[in-house]
C-alpha positions as CSV (number, residue, x, y, z in Angstrom):
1,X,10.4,-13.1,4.2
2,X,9.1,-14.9,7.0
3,X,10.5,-18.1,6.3
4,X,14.0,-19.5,5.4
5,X,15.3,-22.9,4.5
6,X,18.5,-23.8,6.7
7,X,20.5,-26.5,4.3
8,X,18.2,-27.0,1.4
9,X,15.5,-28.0,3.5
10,X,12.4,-28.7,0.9
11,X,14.9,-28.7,-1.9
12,X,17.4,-31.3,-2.9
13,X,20.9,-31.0,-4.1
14,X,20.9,-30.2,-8.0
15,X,23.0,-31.5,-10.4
16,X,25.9,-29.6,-11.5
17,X,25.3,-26.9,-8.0
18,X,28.5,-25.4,-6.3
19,X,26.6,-26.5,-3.2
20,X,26.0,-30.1,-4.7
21,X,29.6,-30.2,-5.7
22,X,31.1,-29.4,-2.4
23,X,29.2,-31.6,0.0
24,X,29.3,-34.9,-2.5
25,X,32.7,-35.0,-4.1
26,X,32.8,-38.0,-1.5
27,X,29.7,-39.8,-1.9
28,X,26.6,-39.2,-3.9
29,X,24.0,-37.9,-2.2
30,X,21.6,-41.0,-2.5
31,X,24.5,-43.0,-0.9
32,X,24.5,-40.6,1.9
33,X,21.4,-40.1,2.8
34,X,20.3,-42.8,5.0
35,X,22.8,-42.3,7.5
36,X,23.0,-38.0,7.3
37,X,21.4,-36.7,10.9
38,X,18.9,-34.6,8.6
39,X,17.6,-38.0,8.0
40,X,17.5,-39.6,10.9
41,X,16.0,-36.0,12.4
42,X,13.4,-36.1,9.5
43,X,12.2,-39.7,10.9
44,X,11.9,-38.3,14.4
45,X,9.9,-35.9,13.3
46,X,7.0,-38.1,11.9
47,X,7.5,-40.4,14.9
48,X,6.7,-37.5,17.0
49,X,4.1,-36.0,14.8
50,X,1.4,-38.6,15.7
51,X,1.2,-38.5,19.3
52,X,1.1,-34.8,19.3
53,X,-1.0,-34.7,16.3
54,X,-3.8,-36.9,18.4
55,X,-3.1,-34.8,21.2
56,X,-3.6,-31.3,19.2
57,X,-6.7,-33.0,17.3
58,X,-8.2,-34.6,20.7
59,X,-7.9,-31.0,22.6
60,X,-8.8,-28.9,19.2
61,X,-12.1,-30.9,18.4
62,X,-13.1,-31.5,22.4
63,X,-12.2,-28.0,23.2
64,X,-14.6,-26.8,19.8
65,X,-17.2,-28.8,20.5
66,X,-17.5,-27.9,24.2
67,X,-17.2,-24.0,23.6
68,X,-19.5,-23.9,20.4
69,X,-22.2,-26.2,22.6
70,X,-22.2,-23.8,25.5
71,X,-22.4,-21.1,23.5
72,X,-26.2,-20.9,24.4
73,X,-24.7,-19.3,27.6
74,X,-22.1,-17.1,28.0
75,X,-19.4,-20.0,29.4
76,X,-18.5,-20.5,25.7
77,X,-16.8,-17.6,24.8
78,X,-14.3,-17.5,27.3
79,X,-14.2,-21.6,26.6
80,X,-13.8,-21.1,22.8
81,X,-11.1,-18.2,23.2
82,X,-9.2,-20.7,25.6
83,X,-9.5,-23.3,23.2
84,X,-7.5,-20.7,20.3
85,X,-5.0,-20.0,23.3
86,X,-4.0,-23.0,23.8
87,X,-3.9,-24.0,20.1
88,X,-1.3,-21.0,19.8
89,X,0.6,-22.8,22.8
90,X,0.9,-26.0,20.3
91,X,1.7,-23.5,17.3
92,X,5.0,-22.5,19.4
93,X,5.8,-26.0,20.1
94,X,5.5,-27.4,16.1
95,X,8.0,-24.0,15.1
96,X,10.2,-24.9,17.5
97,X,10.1,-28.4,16.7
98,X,10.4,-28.1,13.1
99,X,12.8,-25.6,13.4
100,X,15.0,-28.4,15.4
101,X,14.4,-31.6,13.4
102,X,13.6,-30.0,9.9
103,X,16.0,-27.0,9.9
104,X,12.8,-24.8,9.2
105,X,13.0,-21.4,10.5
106,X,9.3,-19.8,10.6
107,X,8.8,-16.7,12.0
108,X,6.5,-16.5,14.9
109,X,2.9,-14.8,13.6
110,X,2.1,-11.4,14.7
111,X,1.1,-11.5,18.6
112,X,-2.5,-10.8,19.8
113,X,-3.8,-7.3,19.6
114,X,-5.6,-6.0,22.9
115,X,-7.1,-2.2,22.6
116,X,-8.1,-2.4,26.3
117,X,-7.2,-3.7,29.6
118,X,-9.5,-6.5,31.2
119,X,-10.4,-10.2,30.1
120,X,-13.3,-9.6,28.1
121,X,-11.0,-7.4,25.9
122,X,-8.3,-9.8,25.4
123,X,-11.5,-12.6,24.8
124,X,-12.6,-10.8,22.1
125,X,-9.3,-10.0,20.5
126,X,-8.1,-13.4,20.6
127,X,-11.8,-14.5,18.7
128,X,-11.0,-12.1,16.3
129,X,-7.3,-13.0,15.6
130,X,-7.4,-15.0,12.4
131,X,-4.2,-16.5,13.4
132,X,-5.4,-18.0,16.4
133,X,-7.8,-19.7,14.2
134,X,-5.5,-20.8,11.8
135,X,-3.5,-22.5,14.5
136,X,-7.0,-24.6,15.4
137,X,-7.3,-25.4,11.7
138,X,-3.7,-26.6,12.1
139,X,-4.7,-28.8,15.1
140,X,-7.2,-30.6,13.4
141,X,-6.0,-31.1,9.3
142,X,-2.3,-32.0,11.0
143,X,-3.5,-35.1,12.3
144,X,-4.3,-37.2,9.4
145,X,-1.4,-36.2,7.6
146,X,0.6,-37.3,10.4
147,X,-1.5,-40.7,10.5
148,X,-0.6,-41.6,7.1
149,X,3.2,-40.4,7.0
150,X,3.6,-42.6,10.2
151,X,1.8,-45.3,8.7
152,X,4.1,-44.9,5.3
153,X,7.3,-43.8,6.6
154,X,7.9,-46.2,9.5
155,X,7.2,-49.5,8.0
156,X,9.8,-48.3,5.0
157,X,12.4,-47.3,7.3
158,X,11.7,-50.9,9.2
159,X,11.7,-53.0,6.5
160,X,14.4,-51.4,4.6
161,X,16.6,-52.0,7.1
162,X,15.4,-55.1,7.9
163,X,15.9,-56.8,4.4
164,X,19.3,-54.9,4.5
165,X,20.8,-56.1,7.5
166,X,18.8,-59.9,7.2
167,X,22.3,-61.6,6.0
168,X,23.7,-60.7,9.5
169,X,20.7,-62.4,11.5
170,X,19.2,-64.7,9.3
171,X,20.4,-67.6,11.4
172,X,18.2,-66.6,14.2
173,X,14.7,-68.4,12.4
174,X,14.5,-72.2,13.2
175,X,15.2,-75.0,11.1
176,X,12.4,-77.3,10.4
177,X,13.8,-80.9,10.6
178,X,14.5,-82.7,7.1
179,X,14.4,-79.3,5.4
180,X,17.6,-78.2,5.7
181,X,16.7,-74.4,5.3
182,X,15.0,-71.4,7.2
183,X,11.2,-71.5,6.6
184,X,9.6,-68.2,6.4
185,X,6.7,-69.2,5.2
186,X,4.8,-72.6,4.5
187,X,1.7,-73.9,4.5
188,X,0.0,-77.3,3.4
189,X,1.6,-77.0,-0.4
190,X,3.9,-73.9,-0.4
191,X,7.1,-73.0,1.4
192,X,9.9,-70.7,0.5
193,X,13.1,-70.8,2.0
194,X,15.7,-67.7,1.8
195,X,18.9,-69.9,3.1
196,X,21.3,-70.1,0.0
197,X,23.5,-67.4,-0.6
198,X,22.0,-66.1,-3.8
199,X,18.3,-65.7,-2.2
200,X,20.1,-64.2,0.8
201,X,22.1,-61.8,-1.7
202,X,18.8,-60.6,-3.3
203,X,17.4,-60.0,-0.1
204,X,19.8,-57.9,1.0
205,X,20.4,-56.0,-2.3
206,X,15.9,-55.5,-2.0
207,X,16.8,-53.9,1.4
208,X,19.2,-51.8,0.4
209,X,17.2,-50.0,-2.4
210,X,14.4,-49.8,0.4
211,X,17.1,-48.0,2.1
212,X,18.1,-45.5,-0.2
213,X,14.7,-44.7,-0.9
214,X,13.0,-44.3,2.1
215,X,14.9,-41.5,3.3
216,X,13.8,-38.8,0.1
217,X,10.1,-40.9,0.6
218,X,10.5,-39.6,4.2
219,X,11.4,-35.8,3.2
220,X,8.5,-35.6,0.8
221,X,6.2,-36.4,3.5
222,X,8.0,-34.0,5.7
223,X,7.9,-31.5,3.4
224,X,4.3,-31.4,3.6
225,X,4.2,-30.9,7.1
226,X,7.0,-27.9,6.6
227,X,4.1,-26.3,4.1
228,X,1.3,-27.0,6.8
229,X,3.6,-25.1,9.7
230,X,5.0,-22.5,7.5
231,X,1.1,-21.8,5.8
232,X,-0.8,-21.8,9.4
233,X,1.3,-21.3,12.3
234,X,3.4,-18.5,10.7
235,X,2.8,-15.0,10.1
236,X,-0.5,-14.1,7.4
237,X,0.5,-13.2,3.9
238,X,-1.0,-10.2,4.7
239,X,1.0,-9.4,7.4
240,X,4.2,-10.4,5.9
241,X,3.6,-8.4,3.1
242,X,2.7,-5.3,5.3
243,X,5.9,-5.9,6.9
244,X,7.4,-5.9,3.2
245,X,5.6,-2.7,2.1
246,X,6.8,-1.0,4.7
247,X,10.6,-1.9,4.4
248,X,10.4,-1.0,0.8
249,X,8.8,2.4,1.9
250,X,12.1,2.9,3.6
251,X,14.0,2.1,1.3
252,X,12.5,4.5,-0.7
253,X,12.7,7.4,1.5
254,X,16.2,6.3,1.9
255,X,17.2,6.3,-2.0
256,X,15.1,9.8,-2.6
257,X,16.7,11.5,0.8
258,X,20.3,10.1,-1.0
259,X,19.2,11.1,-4.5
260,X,18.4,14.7,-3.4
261,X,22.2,15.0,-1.1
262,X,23.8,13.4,-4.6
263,X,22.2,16.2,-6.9
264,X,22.5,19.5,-4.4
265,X,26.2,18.0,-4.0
266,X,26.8,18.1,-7.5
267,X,25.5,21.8,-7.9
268,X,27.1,23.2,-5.1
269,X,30.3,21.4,-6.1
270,X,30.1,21.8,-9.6
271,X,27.8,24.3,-11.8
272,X,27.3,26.1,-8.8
273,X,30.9,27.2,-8.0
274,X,31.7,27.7,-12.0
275,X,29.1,29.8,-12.1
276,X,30.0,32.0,-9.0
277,X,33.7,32.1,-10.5
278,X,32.2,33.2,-14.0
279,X,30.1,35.7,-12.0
280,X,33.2,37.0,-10.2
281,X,35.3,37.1,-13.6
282,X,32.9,38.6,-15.8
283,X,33.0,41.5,-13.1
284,X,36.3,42.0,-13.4
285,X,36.0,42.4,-17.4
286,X,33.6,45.3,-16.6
287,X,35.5,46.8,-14.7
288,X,39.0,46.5,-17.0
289,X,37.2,47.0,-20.4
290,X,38.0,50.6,-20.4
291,X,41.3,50.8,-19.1
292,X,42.4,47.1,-20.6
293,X,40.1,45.9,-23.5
294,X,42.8,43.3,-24.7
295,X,42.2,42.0,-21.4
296,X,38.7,42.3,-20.7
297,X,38.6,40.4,-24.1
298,X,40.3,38.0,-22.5
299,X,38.6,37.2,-19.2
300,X,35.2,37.4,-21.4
301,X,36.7,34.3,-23.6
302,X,37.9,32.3,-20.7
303,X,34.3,33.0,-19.1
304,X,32.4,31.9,-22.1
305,X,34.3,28.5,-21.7
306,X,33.0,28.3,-18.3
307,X,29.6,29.0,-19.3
308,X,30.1,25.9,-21.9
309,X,31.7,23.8,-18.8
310,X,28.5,24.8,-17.0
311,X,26.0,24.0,-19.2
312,X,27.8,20.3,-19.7
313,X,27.9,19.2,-16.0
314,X,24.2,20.7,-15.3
315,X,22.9,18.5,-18.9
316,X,25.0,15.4,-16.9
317,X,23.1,16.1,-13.7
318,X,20.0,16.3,-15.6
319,X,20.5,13.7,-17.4
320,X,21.5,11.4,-14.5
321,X,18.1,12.0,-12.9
322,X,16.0,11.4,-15.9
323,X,17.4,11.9,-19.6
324,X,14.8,13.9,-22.2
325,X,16.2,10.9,-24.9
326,X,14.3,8.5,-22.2
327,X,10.9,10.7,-22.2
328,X,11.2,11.4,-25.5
329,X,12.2,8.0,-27.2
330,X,12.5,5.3,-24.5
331,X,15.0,2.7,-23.2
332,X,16.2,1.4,-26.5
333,X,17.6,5.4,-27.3
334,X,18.6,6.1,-24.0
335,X,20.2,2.9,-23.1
336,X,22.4,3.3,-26.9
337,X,23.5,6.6,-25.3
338,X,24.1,5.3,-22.0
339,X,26.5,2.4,-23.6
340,X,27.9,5.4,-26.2
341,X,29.8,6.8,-23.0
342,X,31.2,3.5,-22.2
343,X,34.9,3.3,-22.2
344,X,34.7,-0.5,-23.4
345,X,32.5,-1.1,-26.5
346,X,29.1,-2.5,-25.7
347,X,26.4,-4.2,-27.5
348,X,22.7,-3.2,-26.9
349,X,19.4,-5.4,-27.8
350,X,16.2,-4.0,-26.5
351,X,13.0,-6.2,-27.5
352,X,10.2,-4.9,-26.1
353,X,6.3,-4.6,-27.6
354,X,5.9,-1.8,-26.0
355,X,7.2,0.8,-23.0
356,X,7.0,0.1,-19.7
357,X,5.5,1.9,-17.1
358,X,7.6,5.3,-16.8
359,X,8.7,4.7,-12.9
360,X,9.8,1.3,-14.5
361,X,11.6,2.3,-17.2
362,X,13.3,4.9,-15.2
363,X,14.4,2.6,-12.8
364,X,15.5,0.4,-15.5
365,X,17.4,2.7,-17.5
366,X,19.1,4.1,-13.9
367,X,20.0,-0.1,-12.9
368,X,22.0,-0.7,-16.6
369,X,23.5,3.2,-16.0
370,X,25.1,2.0,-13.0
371,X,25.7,-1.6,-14.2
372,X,28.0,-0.2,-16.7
373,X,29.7,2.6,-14.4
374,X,30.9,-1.1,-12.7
375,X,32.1,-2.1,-15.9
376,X,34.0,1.0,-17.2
377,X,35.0,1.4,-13.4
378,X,36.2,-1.7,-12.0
379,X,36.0,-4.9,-14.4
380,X,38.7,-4.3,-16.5
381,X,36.3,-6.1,-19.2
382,X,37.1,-5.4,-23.1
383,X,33.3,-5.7,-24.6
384,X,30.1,-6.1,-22.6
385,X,26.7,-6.4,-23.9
386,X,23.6,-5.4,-22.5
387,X,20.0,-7.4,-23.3
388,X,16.7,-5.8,-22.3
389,X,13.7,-8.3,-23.0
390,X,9.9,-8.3,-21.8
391,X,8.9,-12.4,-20.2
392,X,5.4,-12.5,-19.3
393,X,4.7,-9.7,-17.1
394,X,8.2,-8.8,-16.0
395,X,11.0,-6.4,-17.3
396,X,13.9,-8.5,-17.5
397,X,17.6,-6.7,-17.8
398,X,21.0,-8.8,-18.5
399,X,24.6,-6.7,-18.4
400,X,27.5,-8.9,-19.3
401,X,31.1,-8.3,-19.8
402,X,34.1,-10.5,-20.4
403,X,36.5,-9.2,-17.5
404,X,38.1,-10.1,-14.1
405,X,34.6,-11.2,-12.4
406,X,34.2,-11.4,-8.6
407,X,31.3,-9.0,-8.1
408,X,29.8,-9.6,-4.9
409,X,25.7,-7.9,-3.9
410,X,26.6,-7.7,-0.4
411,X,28.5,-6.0,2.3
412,X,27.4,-2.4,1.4
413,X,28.7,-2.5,-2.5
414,X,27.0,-0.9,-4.7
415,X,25.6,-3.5,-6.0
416,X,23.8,-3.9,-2.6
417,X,22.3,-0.3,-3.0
418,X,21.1,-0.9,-6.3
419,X,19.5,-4.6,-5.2
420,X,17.5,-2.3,-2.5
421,X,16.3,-0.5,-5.0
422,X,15.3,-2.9,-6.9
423,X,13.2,-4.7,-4.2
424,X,11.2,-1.9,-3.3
425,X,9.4,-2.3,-6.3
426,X,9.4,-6.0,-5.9
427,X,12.2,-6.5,-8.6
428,X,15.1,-9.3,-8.7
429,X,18.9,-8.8,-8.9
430,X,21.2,-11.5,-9.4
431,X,24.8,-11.6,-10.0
432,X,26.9,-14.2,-11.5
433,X,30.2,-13.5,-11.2
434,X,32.5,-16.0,-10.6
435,X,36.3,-15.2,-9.9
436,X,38.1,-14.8,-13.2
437,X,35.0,-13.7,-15.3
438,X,32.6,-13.5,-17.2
439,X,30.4,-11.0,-15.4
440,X,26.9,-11.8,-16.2
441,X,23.9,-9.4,-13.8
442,X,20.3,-10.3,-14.4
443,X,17.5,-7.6,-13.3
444,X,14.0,-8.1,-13.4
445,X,11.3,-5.5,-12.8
446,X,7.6,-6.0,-12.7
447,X,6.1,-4.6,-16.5
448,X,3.8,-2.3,-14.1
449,X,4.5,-0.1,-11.2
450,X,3.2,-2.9,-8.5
């Protein structure tokens, strides 16, 4: 992806989170948040925003306006493709700057394509660059926004704190003769007076909800800037999800080139050899059936059990690559015969209207195959159950067992592999596995091959 949240950024803690739990076993979260740096970083970012906005929106609009006017002569092309140069300069400066207040990490777009050497070359190619324009269009719509979150966020912050603090500086407001008290306002038949301890209280306790408001008031306003940077300063969906297509083309070269080693492994290794050896033996019964039938009878027996171990291990290899039972009758069959050769007994439910697409269902059928090799292999788990349901228009696959836990989709596991291969056909695996148990894997496919 091109972009990544550092620390929830855009999302707040949620009830009940391992996350939530960890950081506010001390201090709620709403208690916390006017004086956390992320905070405080979050309000320097607004301040900020508005000079630079009128600055970006000054240069974008006067640098626009004086290329598209002198277009009548050549001067505003090279103006104009200036203009979208420098607006790229300011794109740099609000990544960086997000990424160091906000936490947000956005990728830098794709860089400027030039097919030939000169200026007029790399004129056209930046006129051409849609992302060059989309960091204009971020000079100009930024600037607003950043009017009104300064205008809204800065007067909350000051007056929050304001009220808050106003017992400790109260004092400081004259007292108006005969009154006794500290006028903050009056006229000709009004005046209110916040001197005795309960007004002072209230205005306190009024500042201190300000407080503990203003800072989420403040994200939600930066979060909209985050979406402005992240839509039009970094990379185009279209590029991201070239960049995307391409890793899951590797991946898929990958997985084949591994699928073909695994299956001319298994048949040199395995029906291969057995059928060399039966070869070998069945010439020697040949050549002893005249001189030693007893024996030749023998050798012809033992051979025939070879032949039987042979055909077994080339139906497992065929069946590991794609199972008739699957062709023939779909998931719901094959996955019953899949969970049949499970040493721990396993529930299946498969509720589908209707079949997949095939490279789907294989891929399903291949994900719960594995899924349950982990259980029968490593879980130590005394029932599992496996759910296969249809939600919308994705294929969604749940394998659960009651044993140790701790599975882990990272560090080169298999369940790493098999998350790989899952993304390259834009599918979902998530593990929830907690130390202890239960063991509880979700996969979800896309109903169509995308």
């Amino acid at each position: 992806m091109a972009t990544q949240y550092r620390q929830g950024y855009g999302e707040w803690d949620a009830p009940g989170s391992r996350d939530g739990e960890q950081r506010g076993h001390r201090l709620p979260a709403v208690l916390r948040a006017p004086l956390e740096g992320r905070s405080w970083g979050e309000l320097c970012y607004l301040l900020l925003s508005l000079p630079l906005g009128i600055l970006m929106f000054v240069y974008g609009v006067t640098m626009l306006s004086l290329g598209a006017g002198m277009l009548v002569t050549f001067l505003g092309i090279p103006i104009l493709a200036g203009a979208l140069a420098g607006c790229r300069g300011f794109g740099a400066l609000e990544r960086a700057r997000a990424r160091g207040l906000l936490g947000l990490e956005v990728a830098d777009p794709e860089p400027l394509t030039v097919k030939r050497q000169g200026p007029m070359a790399w004129v056209g190619a930046m006129l051409r660059s849609g992302t060059s324009w989309r960091h204009l269009l971020y000079a100009v719509i930024q600037f607003p926004w950043a009017v009104f979150s300064f205008a809204v966020g800065l007067p909350f912050w000051i007056c929050g704190w304001t009220l808050l603090t106003y017992p400790l500086w109260f004092w400081v407001f004259p007292a108006y003769a005969g009154q006794g008290g500290i006028q903050l306002y009056g006229d000709a038949t009004h005046r209110v007076y916040l001197d005795t301890p309960f007004e002072i209280a209230v205005t306190a306790a009024a500042g201190l909800l300000l407080t503990l408001a203003t800072p989420w008031i403040i994200r939600g306003l930066t979060t909209v800037h985050g979406l402005l940077v992240e839509g039009l300063l970094g990379p185009s969906r279209l590029a991201t999800r070239v960049v995307e297509l391409e890793s899951d083309r590797g991946v898929v070269v990958d997985t084949a080139a591994a699928d073909l080693q695994r299956i001319e492994r298994d048949l040199h290794d395995g029906a291969q050899a057995r059928l060399v050896a039966l070869a070998m033996d069945l010439g020697l019964a040949k050549e002893k059936l005249t001189q030693d039938p007893q024996a030749a009878a023998r050798m012809v027996e033992e051979a025939h059990g070879e032949v039987k171990t042979a055909l077994q291990e080339l139906r497992d290899l065929a069946r590991g690559i794609h199972p008739a039972v699957l062709t023939d009758r779909g998931l719901d069959a094959a996955l019953s015969a899949v969970a049949s050769r499970c040493t721990v007994p396993v529930r299946v439910e498969v509720d589908l209207p209707a079949r997949p697409a095939p490279a789907i269902e294989g891929i399903a059928y291949f994900t719960v195959s594995e899924l349950l090799q982990n259980v029968s292999k490593h879980s130590r788990a005394t029932s599992a159950s496996v759910d296969v349901w249809r939600s919308e228009d994705r294929l969604l696959l749940q394998v659960t067992d009651d044993g140790r836990g701790g599975a882990v989709a990272s560090g080169g596991s298999g369940l790493a592999g098999l998350a790989e291969r899952l993304g390259a056909v834009d599918g979902i695996l998530l593990v929830d596995s907690p130390p202890g148990g239960p063991t509880r894997i979700t996969a979800e496919l896309p109903w169509r091959t995308p």
